[in-house]
N, C-alpha and C positions, 0 to 999 in steps of 0.2 A: 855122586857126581851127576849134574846134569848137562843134559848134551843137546842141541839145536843143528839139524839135519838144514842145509845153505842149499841152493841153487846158482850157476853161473848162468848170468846174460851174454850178450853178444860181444863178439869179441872172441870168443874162447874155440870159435869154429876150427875144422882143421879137415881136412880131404882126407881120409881115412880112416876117423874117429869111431870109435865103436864097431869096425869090421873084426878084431880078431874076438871080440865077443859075442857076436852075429853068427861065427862060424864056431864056438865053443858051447853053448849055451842056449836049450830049445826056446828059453823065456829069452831072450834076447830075440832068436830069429820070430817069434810070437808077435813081438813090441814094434818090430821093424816092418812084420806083413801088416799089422793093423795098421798102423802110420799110412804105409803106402796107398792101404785099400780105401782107407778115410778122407785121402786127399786125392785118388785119383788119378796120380802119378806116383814114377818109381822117385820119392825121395832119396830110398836107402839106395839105390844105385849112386845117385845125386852127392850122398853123403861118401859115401866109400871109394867111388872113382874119380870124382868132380865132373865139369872141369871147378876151376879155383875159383873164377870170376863167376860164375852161377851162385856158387856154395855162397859166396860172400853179397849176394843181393839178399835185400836185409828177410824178404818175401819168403826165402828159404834158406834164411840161417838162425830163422826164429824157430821155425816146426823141428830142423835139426838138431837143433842144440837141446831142444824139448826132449824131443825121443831118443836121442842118447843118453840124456839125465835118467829118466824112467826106466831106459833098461837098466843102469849101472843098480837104481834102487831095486827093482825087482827079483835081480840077480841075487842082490843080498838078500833080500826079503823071503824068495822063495828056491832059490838053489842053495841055498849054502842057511836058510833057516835063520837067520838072525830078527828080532822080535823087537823091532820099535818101538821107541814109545818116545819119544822127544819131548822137549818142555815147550820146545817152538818149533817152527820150522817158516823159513823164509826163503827170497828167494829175490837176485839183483835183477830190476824192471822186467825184460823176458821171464829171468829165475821165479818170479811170484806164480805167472801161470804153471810152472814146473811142480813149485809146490803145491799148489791148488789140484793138479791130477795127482801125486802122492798120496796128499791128507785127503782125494776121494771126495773132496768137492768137485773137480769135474772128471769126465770120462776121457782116456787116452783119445782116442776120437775128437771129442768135441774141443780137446786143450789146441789138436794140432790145427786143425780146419780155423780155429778162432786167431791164432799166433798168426797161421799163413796169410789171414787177411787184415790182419793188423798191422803186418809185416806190410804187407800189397799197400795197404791204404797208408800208410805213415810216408813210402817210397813215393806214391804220387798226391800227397797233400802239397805238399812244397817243389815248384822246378826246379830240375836240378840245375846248381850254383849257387842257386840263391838265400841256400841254406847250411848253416856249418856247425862244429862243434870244436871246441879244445881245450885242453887241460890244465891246468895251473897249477903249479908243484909249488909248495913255500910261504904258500898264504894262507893267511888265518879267512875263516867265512865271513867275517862282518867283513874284512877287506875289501873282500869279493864281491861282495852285495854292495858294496859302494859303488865299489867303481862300474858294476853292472849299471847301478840308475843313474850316477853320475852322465856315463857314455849313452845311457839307450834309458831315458826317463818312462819312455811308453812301455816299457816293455820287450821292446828289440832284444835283445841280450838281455841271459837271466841264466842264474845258479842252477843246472840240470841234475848232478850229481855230487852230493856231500859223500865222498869214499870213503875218508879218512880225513884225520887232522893232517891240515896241509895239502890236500890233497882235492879240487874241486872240479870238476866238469863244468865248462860252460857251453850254453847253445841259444842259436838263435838266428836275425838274420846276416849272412856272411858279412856283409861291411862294417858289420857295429862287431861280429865276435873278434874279424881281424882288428878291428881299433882297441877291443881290449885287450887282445893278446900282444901289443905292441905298449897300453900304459900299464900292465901285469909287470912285464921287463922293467920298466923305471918305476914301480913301484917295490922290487926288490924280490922280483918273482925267482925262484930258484930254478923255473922252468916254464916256460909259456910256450907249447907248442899245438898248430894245428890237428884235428884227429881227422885219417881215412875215413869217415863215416859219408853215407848218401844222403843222409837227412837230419835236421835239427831237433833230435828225439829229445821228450823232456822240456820243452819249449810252448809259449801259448801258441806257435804255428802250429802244433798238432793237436788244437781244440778241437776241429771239424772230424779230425779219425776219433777222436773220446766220442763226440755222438754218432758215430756211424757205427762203432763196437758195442756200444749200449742198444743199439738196434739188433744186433747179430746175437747181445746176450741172451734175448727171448728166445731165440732158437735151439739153445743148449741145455739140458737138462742140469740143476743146480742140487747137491747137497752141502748142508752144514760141513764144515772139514771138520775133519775127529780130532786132530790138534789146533791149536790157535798156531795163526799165521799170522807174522810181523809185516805187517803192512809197512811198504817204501814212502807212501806221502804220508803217515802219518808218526812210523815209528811206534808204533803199538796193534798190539792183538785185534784178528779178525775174527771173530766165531759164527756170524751168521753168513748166509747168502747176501740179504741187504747189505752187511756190512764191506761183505768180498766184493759185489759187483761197483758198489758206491768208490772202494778204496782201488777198483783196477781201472774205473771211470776217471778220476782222477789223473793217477799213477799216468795217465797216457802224455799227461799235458803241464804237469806240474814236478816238483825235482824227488829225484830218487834220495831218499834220508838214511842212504845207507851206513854213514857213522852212528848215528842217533839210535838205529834198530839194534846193531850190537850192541851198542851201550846199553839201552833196556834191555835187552836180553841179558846182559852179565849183571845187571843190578837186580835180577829174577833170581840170580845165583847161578846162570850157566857159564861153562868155562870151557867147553870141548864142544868143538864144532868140525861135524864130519862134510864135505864137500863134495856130494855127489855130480858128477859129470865133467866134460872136457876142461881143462885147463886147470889149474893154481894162485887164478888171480883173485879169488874173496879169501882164501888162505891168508895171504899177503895182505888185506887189507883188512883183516882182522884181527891180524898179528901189530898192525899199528894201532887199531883201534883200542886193542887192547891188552896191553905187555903181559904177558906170562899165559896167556891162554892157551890151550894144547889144539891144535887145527890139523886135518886128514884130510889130502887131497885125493878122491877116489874116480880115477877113470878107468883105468887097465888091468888084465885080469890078474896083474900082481901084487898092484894095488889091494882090490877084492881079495884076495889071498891075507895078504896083510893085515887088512883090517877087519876081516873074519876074526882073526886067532886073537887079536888086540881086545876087537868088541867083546868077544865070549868073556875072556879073561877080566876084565874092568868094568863092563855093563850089564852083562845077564848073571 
């Protein structure tokens, strides 16, 4: 069997996430001081108490969503002994940095301080309004890309996220994503609706944050990752430093290929993908991407229990 260890991006937040294994588990309360000490504020307060409306500024729902991912791996990795080896490991736009401090290309430290101001500069690259995002259920991608150049030729509007078949993110500048999400509907969209989001993540309006993070990446210490990581813009393996920092330069301003990376990945031969941190939603679109695949949502420590006795038993 091989197996591809996933990461979840934003979205997947929650005001309490990762507290009862903060309070179970000295690698967890370990994961959550470094975090805090590295950014310089109480995150893990931030994460465990709220309020909602903080948690959900994208500025610090990026570093938390990071440090809950890491403790859930850790946990496994070093309380409960289970012994990695994945054929990939990837990770949805945020989730790439997740992976990247995993596979030990970068430090829990320098993942979170880099996310936090990714986060910061992506929230003030675009004022707010004038930038939006939504989703489109029912359409096939060249669809989509039609009708993106069709409505906005320059650019305006563009493909953010390939999730699944059927299934596309679009973002860009708000008048052109609301025009498409009104010809999405007459063009026989099963669902065209606006996304809560503060900014048009995945769009050429976030060129200027790609070179201001390529700035920030000289300041972080870089190794090769020990596993190859499925890059989001490209849909294929990353093994060097040039290749990570080129694919998260990118990754900032151009679409997440997240149908495309499972696929390569199950044409690798993987079929079992474990989902370390908050939520269930790359489970779900995994599970479309690819019929019969066996997917493990792991945040809680029952979860961890669960998939302790599953992994021993199937993988080691």
């Amino acid at each position: 069997m091989k197996y591809a260890l996933v990461f979840p991006g934003q979205g997947a937040q929650e005001v309490g996430m990762g507290k009862s294994l903060f309070d179970m588990f000295p690698i967890a309360r370990e994961i959550f001081q470094r975090a805090d000490s590295s950014l310089g504020f109480h995150l893990s307060q931030l994460i465990f108490d709220g309020p909602e409306e903080k948690l959900t500024l994208t500025a610090y729902t990026q570093p938390a969503i990071l440090t809950v991912s890491v403790a859930v791996y850790e946990i496994l990795s070093q309380e409960f002994g289970l012994h990695f080896s994945p054929a990939y490991i990837a990770g949805h736009s945020l989730g790439e940095y997740t992976a990247l401090v995993v596979a030990g290309a970068l430090s829990l430290e320098d993942g979170v301080r880099l996310v936090h101001l990714r986060g910061s500069l992506m929230q003030e690259a675009v004022p707010e309004g004038e930038g939006a995002m939504a989703a489109l259920l029912g359409l096939e991608s060249d669809i989509v890309e039609d009708l993106c150049k069709t409505i906005a030729p320059h650019g305006e509007c563009q493909a953010a996220n390939y999730n699944s078949p059927g299934q596309v993110v679009i973002s860009g500048a708000t008048a052109f994503v609301e025009k498409a999400v009104e010809e999405a509907k007459e063009r026989g969209a099963r669902k065209a609706v606006m996304l809560k989001v503060s900014a048009p993540f995945h769009s050429k309006m976030m060129r200027p944050v790609a070179n201001k993070l390529k700035e920030a990446f000289n300041g972080c210490q870089w190794e090769a990752p020990q596993w190859p990581v499925v890059a989001n813009v490209s849909a294929q393996p990353v093994s060097t430093v040039r290749e990570v920092q080129n694919a998260l330069f990118h990754q900032t301003y151009m679409p997440v290929l997240w149908a495309k990376s499972v696929e390569y990945m199950a044409s690798q031969g993987v079929d079992t993908y474990f989902e370390l941190g908050p939520g269930t939603v790359l489970a779900g679109l995994i599970k479309r991407c690819q019929k019969g695949s066996k997917t493990y949502s792991v945040a809680t420590e029952e979860d961890i229990k669960t998939i302790t006795s599953l992994f021993k038993e199937v993988v080691e």
